[in-house]
C-alpha positions as YAML, in Angstrom:
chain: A
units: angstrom
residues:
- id: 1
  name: UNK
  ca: [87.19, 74.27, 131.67]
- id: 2
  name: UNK
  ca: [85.67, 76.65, 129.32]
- id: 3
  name: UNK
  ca: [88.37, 79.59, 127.54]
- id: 4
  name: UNK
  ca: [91.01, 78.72, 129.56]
- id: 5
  name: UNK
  ca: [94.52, 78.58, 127.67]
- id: 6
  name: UNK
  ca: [96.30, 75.74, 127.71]
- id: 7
  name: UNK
  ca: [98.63, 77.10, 130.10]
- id: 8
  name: UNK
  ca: [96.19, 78.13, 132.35]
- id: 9
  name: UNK
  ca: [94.87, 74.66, 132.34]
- id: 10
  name: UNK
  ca: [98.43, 73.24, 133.07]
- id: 11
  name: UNK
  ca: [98.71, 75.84, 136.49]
- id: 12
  name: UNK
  ca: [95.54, 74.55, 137.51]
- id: 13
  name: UNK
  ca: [96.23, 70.93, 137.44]
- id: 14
  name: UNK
  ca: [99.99, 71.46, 138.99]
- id: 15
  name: UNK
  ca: [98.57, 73.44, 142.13]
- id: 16
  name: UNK
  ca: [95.90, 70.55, 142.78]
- id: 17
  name: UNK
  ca: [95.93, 71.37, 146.96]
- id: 18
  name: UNK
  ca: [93.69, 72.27, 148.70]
- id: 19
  name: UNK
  ca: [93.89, 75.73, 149.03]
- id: 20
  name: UNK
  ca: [91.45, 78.98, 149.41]
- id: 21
  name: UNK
  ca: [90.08, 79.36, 146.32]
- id: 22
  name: UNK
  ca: [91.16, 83.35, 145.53]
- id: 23
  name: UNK
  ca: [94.86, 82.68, 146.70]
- id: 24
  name: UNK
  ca: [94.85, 79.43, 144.40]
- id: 25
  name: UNK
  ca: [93.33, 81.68, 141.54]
- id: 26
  name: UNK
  ca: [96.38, 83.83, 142.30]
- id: 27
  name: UNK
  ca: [98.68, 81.22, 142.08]
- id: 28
  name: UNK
  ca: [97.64, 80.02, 139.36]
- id: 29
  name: UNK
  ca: [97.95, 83.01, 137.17]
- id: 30
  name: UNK
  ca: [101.31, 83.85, 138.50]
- id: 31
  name: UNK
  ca: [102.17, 80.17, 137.24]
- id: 32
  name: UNK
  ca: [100.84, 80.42, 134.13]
- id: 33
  name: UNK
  ca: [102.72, 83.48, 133.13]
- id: 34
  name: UNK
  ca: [105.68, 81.74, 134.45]
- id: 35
  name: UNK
  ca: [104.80, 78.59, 132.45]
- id: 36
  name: UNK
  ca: [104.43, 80.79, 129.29]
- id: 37
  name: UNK
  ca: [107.62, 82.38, 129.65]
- id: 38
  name: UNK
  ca: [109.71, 79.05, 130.29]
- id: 39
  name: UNK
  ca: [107.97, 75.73, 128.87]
- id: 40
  name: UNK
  ca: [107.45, 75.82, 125.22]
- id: 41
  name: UNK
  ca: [103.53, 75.36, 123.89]
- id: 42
  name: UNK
  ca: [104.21, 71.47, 123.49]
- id: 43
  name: UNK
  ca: [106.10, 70.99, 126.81]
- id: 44
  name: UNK
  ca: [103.19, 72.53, 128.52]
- id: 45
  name: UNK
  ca: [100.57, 70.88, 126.18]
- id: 46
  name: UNK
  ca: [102.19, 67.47, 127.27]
- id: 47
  name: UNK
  ca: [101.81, 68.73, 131.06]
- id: 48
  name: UNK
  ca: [98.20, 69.18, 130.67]
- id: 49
  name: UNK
  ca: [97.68, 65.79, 128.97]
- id: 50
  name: UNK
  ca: [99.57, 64.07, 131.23]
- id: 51
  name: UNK
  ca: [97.48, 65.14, 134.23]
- id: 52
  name: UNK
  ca: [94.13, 64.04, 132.70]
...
Protein backbone atom coordinates (compact mmCIF):
# COMPACT_ATOMS: atom_id res chain seq x y z
CA UNK A 1 0.00 0.00 0.00
CA UNK A 2 2.99 2.12 0.20
CA UNK A 3 2.34 6.26 1.44
CA UNK A 4 -1.09 6.00 1.30
CA UNK A 5 -2.98 7.80 4.32
CA UNK A 6 -5.04 6.01 6.28
CA UNK A 7 -7.95 7.47 4.73
CA UNK A 8 -6.95 6.77 1.48
CA UNK A 9 -6.57 3.22 2.47
CA UNK A 10 -10.16 3.19 3.98
CA UNK A 11 -11.70 4.63 0.23
CA UNK A 12 -9.92 1.96 -1.33
CA UNK A 13 -11.17 -0.92 0.61
CA UNK A 14 -14.98 0.62 0.69
CA UNK A 15 -15.10 0.91 -3.26
CA UNK A 16 -13.85 -2.86 -3.62
CA UNK A 17 -15.95 -3.28 -7.29
CA UNK A 18 -14.87 -3.87 -10.01
CA UNK A 19 -14.51 -0.86 -11.71
CA UNK A 20 -12.05 0.91 -14.45
CA UNK A 21 -9.19 1.56 -12.72
CA UNK A 22 -8.84 5.68 -13.41
CA UNK A 23 -12.63 6.25 -12.52
CA UNK A 24 -12.05 4.04 -9.25
CA UNK A 25 -8.81 6.19 -8.59
CA UNK A 26 -11.28 9.08 -8.88
CA UNK A 27 -13.58 7.77 -6.61
CA UNK A 28 -11.51 7.06 -4.34
CA UNK A 29 -9.98 10.41 -3.78
CA UNK A 30 -13.28 12.11 -3.83
CA UNK A 31 -14.06 9.59 -0.85
CA UNK A 32 -11.25 10.14 0.97
CA UNK A 33 -11.62 13.84 1.19
CA UNK A 34 -15.11 13.13 2.14
CA UNK A 35 -13.95 10.58 4.75
CA UNK A 36 -11.51 13.22 6.15
CA UNK A 37 -14.00 15.80 6.48
CA UNK A 38 -16.72 13.53 8.30
CA UNK A 39 -15.22 10.33 10.18
CA UNK A 40 -12.82 11.22 12.83
CA UNK A 41 -8.98 9.61 12.48
CA UNK A 42 -10.11 6.60 14.78
CA UNK A 43 -13.54 6.02 13.13
CA UNK A 44 -11.77 5.73 9.89
CA UNK A 45 -8.70 3.89 11.40
CA UNK A 46 -11.30 1.24 12.70
CA UNK A 47 -12.77 1.15 8.97
CA UNK A 48 -9.52 0.21 7.59
CA UNK A 49 -8.87 -2.49 10.23
CA UNK A 50 -11.98 -3.87 9.97
CA UNK A 51 -11.66 -4.59 6.23
CA UNK A 52 -8.32 -6.47 6.56
Amino acid sequence: RGASTLSQQTAKNLFRVGRAQLAKKGLEAGLTVGIEMVWSKKRYSYRLFEYR
